[in-house]
C-alpha positions in Angstrom: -36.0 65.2 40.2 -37.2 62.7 43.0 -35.3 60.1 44.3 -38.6 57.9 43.8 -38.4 58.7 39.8 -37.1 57.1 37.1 -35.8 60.2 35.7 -33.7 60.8 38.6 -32.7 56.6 38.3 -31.6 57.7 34.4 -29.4 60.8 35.5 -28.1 58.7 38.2 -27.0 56.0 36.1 -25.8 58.3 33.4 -23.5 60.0 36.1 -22.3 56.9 37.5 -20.9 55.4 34.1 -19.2 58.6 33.5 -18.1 58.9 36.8 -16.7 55.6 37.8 -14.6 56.3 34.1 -12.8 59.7 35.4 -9.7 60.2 37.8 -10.4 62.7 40.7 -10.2 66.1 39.0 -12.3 65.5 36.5 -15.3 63.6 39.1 -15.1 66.6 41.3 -15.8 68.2 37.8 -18.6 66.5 36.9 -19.8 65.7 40.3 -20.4 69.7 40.4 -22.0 69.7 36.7 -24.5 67.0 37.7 -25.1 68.9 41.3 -26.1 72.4 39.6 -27.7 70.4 37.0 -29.8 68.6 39.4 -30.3 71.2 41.8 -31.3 73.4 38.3 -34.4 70.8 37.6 -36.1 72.7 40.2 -35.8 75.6 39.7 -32.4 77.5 37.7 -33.0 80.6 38.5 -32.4 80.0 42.5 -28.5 78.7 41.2 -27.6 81.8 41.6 -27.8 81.9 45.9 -26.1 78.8 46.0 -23.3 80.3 43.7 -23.1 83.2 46.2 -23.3 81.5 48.8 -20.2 79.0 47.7 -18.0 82.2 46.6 -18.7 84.1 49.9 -17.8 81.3 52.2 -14.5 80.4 50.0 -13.3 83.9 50.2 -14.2 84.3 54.0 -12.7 80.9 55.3 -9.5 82.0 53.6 -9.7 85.6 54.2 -10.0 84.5 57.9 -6.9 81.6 58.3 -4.8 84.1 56.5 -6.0 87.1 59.1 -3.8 88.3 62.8 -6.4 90.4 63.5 -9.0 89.1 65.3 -11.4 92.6 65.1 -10.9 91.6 61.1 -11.6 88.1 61.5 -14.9 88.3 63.5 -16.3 91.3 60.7 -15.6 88.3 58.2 -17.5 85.6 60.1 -20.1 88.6 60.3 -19.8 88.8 56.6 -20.6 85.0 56.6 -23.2 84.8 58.7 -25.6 88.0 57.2 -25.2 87.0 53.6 -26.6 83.1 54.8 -29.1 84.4 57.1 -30.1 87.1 55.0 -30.7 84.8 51.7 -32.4 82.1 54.4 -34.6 85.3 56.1 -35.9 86.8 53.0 -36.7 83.7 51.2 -38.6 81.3 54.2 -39.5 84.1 56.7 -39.9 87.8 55.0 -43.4 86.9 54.1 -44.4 85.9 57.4 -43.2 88.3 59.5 -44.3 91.3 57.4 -48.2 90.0 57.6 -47.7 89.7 61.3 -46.1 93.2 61.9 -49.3 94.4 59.8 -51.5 92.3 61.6 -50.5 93.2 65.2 -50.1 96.6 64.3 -53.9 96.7 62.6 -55.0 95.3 66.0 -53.6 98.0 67.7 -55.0 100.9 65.2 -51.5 101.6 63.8 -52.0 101.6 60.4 -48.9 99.9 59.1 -47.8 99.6 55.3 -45.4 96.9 54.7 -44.2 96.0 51.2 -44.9 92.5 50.2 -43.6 90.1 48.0 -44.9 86.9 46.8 -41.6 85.0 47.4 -40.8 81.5 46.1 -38.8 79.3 48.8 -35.9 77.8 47.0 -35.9 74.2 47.6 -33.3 72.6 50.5 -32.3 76.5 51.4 -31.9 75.6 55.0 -30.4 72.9 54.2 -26.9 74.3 52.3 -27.2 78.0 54.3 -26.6 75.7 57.7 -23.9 73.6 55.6 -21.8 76.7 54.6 -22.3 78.7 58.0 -20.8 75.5 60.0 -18.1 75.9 57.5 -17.0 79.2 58.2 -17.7 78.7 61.7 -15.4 75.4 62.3 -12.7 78.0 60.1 -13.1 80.5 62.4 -12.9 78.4 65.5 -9.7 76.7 63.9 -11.9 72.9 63.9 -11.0 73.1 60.2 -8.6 73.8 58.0 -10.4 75.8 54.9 -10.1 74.6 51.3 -7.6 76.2 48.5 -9.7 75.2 45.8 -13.2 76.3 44.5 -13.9 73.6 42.7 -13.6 71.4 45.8 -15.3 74.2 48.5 -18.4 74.2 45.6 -19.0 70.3 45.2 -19.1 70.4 49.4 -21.5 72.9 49.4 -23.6 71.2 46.6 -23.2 67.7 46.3 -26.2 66.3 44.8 -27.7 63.4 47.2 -27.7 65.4 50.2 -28.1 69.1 48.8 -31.8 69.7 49.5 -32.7 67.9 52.3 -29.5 66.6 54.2 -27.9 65.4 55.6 -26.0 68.5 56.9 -22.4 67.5 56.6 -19.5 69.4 58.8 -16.2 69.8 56.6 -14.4 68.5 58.8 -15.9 65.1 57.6 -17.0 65.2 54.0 -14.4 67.9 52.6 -11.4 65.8 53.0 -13.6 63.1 51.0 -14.4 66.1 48.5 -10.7 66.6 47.9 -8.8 62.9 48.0 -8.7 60.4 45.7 -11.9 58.1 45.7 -11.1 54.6 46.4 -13.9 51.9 45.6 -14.6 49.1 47.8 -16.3 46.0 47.3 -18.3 46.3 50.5 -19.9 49.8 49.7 -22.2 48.3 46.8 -23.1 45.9 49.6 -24.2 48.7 52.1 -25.2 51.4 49.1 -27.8 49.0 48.0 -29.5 48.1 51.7 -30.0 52.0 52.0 -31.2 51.8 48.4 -34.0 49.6 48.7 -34.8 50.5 52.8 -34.8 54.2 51.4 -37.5 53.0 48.7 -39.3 51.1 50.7 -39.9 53.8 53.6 -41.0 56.4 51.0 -42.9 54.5 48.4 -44.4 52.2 50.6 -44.8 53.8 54.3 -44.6 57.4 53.9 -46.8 57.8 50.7 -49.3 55.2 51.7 -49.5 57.0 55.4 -49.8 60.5 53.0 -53.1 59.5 51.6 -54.8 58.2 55.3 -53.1 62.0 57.1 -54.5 64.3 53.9 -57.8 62.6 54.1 -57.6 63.7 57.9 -56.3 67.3 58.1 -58.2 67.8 55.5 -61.6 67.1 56.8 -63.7 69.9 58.7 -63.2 68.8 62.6 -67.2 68.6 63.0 -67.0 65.6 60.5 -64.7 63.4 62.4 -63.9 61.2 65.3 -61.4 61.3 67.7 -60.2 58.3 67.0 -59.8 58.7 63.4 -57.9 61.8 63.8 -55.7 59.7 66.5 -55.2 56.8 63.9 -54.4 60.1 61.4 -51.5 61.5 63.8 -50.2 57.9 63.8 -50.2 57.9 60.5 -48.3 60.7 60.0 -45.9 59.9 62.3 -44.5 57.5 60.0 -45.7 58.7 56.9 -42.5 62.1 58.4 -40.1 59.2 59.6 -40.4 57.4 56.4 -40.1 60.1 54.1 -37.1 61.9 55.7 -35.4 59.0 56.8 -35.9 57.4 53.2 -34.6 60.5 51.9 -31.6 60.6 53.9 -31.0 56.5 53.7 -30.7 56.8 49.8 -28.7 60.0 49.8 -26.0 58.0 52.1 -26.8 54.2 49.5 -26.4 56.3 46.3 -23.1 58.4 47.8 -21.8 54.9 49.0 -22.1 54.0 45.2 -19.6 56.9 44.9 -17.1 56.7 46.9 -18.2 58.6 49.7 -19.6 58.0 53.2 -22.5 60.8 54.6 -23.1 60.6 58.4 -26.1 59.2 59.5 -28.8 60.9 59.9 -31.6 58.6 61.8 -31.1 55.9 64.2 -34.7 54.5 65.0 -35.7 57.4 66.4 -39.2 55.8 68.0 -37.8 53.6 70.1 -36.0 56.4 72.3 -37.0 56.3 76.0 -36.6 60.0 76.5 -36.4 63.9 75.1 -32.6 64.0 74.7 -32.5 60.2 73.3 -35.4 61.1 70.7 -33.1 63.8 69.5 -29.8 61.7 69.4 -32.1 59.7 66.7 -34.1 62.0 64.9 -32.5 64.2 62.5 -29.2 64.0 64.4 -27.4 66.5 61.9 -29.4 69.4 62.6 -29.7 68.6 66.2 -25.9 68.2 66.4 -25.7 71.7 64.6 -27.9 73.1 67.0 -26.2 71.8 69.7 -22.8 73.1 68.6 -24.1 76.5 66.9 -26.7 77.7 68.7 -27.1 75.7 72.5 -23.2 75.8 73.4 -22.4 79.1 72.4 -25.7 80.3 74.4 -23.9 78.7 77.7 -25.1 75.2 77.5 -25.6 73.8 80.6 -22.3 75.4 82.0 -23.9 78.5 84.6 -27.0 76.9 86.4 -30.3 75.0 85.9 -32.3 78.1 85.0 -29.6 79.3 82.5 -29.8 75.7 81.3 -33.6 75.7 80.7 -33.3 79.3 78.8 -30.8 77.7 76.4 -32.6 74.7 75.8 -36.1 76.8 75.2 -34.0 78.8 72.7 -32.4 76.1 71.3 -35.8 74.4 70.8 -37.5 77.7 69.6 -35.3 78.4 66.9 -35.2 74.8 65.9 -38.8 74.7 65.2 -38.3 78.2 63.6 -35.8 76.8 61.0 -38.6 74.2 59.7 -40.7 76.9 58.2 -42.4 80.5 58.8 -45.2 79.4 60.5 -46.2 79.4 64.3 -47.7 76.0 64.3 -43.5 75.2 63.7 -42.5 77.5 66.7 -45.5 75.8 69.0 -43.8 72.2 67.7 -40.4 73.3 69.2 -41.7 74.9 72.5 -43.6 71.9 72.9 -39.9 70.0 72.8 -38.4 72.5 74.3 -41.0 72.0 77.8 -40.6 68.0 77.9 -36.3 68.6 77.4 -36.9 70.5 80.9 -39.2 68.5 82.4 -37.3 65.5 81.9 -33.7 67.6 82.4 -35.6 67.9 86.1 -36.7 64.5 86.8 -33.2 63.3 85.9 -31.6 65.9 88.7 -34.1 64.9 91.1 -32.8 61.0 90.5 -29.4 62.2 90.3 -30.2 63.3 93.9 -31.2 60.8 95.5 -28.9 58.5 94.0 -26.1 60.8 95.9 -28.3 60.2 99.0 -27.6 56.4 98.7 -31.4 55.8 98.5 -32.0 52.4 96.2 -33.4 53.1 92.8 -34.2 49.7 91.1 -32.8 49.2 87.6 -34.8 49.8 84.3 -36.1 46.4 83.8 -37.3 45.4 80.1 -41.2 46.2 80.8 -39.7 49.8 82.3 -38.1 50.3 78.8 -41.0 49.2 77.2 -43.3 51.8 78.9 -41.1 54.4 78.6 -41.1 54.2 74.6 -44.4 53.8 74.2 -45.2 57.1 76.4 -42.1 59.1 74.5 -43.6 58.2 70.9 -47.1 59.4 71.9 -45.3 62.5 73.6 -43.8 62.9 70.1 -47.1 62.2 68.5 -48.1 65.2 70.3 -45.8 67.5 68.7 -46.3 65.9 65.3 -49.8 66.9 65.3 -48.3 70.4 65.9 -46.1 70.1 62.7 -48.7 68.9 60.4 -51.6 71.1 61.6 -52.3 74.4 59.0 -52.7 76.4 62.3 -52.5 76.2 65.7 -56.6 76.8 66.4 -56.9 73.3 64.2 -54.4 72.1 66.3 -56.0 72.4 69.3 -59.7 70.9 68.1 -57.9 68.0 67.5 -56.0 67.8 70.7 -59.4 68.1 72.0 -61.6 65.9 69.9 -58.7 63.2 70.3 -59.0 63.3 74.2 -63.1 63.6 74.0 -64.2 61.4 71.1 -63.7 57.7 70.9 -66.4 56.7 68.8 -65.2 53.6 66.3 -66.4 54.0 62.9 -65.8 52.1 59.9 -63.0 54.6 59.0 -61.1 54.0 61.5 -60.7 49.8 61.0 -59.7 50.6 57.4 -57.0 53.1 58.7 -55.7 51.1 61.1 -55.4 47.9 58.7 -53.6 50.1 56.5 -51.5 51.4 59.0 -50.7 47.9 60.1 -49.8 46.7 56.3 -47.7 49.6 55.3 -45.6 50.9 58.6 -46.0 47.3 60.5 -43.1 45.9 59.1 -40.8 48.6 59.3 -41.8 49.0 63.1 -41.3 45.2 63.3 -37.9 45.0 61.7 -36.5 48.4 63.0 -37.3 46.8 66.7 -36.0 43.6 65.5 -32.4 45.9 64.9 -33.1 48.1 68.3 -33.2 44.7 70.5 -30.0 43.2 68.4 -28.2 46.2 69.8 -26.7 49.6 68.9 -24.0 48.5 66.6 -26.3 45.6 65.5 -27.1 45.8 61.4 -28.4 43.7 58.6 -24.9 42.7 57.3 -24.4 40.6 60.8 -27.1 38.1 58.9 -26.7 35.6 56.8 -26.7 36.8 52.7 -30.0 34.9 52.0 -31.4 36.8 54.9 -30.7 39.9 53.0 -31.9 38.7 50.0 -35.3 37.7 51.4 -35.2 41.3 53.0 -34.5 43.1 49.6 -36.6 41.0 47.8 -39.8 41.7 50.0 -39.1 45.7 50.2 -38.9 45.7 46.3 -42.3 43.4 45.9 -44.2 46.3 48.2 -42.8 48.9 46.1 -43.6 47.3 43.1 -47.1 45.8 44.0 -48.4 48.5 46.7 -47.9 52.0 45.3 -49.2 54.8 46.5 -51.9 56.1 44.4 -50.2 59.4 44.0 -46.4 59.7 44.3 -45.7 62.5 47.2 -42.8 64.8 46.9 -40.2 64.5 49.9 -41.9 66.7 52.9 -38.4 67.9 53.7 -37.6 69.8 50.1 -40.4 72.6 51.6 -37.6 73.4 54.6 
């Protein structure tokens, strides 16, 4: 079931009027019915990992509090961590890496017979394997205490708004809301409903409008285009993937507001950062938070010296594009990210030094923000043609064509009108927010400003559909 359905609108309400009529044991109860029962629409047969996963984790968190021995405690967290990344391994990357190890060792007259299985990629695996892990790993680390109850541990691990695409919630912050009593407030209606409708709006109307101009792109042989119609195409996908997630993650948090429960953020108008390190305090700031703590700390961080410190970030960066899928157009996308967090890690030491040499740097003035955002979202447009290309040979013709070819056809004034209908807006309003402030939001407004807000998004959803409704691009990862 989509969020953009009206099937999933029917279960939803359905839940909600049973829900809102049940005291905590029994929502935690049905909360987990609806959860394997919407996870189940998919596909029922892949029920069966998240089960194990759920019962693995429970046993392990507890097996490890109630552990002296640390030798038995690590060999649990190892317990953890091969069933999640052995589910996560075989299902997303199995496939890939056997036809490479037969292709390299082909190339080199090996011959080389691996076996090979036409896997199915369970949707939002990534998504729950990197929930539980955390889990045991904030146990382990004593961050969190673990839970005494299955029923609570299982709706944590599959609570349906945020089960298959985010996003990824640390215990520490959602289980205690797994396990007390719900209390409604007036106000979250209020906010569930603005990430409702902006949620809508940035999938229906941006991201599967922008769908139709990038497929009609990446789809065409390079000898048939223009550079500047596959430039206007990686703009157009640029917010076709910032809508979609973002919407996806905007009415997971409206629709868990509606009950009773607060997700974290996940997106903070990610193309208005100024640098690498900003971007990534915006973008998708659950995973990049669990890399930071899983993956980039534990690997040294920035703790033993500048080339140490590059490693960890190219690692960091690596595996990050790694996790999005099995494909090396992913790993190319977060080397790519991986280069400009050095570059710029460098620039800022070299300022850092000669502000300790008392040499006058003048401060960022509003024209100096304005150039640096522009010149970070076309950095970023650079790695999103990475993401979205098949391979990284088609890649690399469009790179080129892009930088050779500025020929203005027909094509590209209709894309670019579109471009301005559909995403104009949200650029307009989201910079409206950005230059409001940080803590800025919609409910500092007056109520008929709202209104006029809501009643606009809902008019484009309702009036400029996409001719095709897209599934969420996130569900393949």
């Amino acid at each position: 079931m989509l969020f953009n359905s009206f099937a999933f609108w029917l279960f939803f309400v359905v839940v909600m009027l049973l829900y809102h009529r049940f005291k905590h044991r029994a929502q935690n109860v049905l909360l987990l019915i609806a959860s394997y029962f919407f996870y189940g629409c998919w596909d029922w047969r892949f029920l069966s990992l998240i089960v194990l996963s759920t019962l693995v984790d429970y046993v392990v968190a507890n097996k490890i509090v109630a552990s002296d021995s640390q030798k038995k405690r690590r060999m649990l967290l190892t317990i953890s961590m091969v069933t999640n990344l052995g589910m996560l391994g075989f299902f997303k990357y199995y496939g890939f890496f056997a036809h490479e190890l037969v292709t390299l060792f082909t190339t080199i007259g090996i011959p080389a017979m691996l076996p090979t299985f036409k896997v199915i990629l369970p949707v939002g695996i990534s998504f729950y394997t990197f929930q539980t892990m955390s889990y045991t790993i904030d146990v382990y680390r004593g961050d969190c205490k673990p839970s005494r109850n299955l029923l609570d541990f299982a709706v944590y691990v599959s609570f349906f708004p945020q089960l298959v695409a985010g996003p990824i919630e640390r215990a520490a912050h959602f289980l205690p809301q797994v396990t007390s009593n719900r209390v409604w407030k007036p106000e979250y209606f209020q906010e569930g409903l603005f990430l409702v409708v902006m949620g809508l709006f940035k999938k229906i109307v941006v991201a599967d409008n922008m769908a139709v101009l990038v497929n009609s792109i990446f789809d065409t042989p390079l000898e048939q285009l223009s550079g500047l119609e596959v430039l206007v195409g990686v703009y157009a996908f640029a917010f076709q993937i910032y809508g979609d997630f973002s919407g996806y993650s905007s009415i997971a948090r409206g629709i868990s507001k509606w009950l009773g429960f607060d997700l974290m953020m996940n997106f903070r108008r990610p193309y208005f950062a100024i640098n690498p390190s900003d971007f990534w305090r915006r973008w998708h700031i659950s995973l990049s938070q669990w890399l930071r703590d899983y993956l980039y700390v534990p690997l040294g961080g920035n703790r033993h010296g500048r080339l140490n410190t590059y490693r960890n970030l190219m690692l960091t960066m690596l595996l990050g594009g790694l996790w999005h899928g099995a494909n090396w157009t992913f790993v190319a996308w977060g080397a790519f990210h991986g280069i400009i967090l050095c570059l710029y890690r460098l620039f800022d030491e070299r300022r850092l030094k000669r502000l300790a040499a008392n040499e006058k740097i003048a401060a960022p003035s509003g024209t100096s923000r304005f150039i640096q955002v522009v010149w970070m979202f076309h950095l970023i447009c650079i790695s999103w043609l990475l993401f979205r290309a098949e391979t990284i040979t088609q890649a690399w013709g469009m790179l080129q064509l892009m930088t050779t070819d500025f020929t203005f056809t027909p094509l590209v004034s209709t894309m670019l009108g579109m471009l301005v209908f559909y995403a104009g807006p949200l650029l307009v309003f989201e910079g409206w927010l950005e230059f409001r402030g940080k803590h800025f939001s919609l409910f500092d407004v007056h109520w008929s400003w709202r209104g006029l807000v809501y009643s606009y998004a809902m008019m484009m959803c309702f009036c400029f559909p996409p001719p095709v409704a897209g599934t969420f691009i996130y569900f393949q990862f």
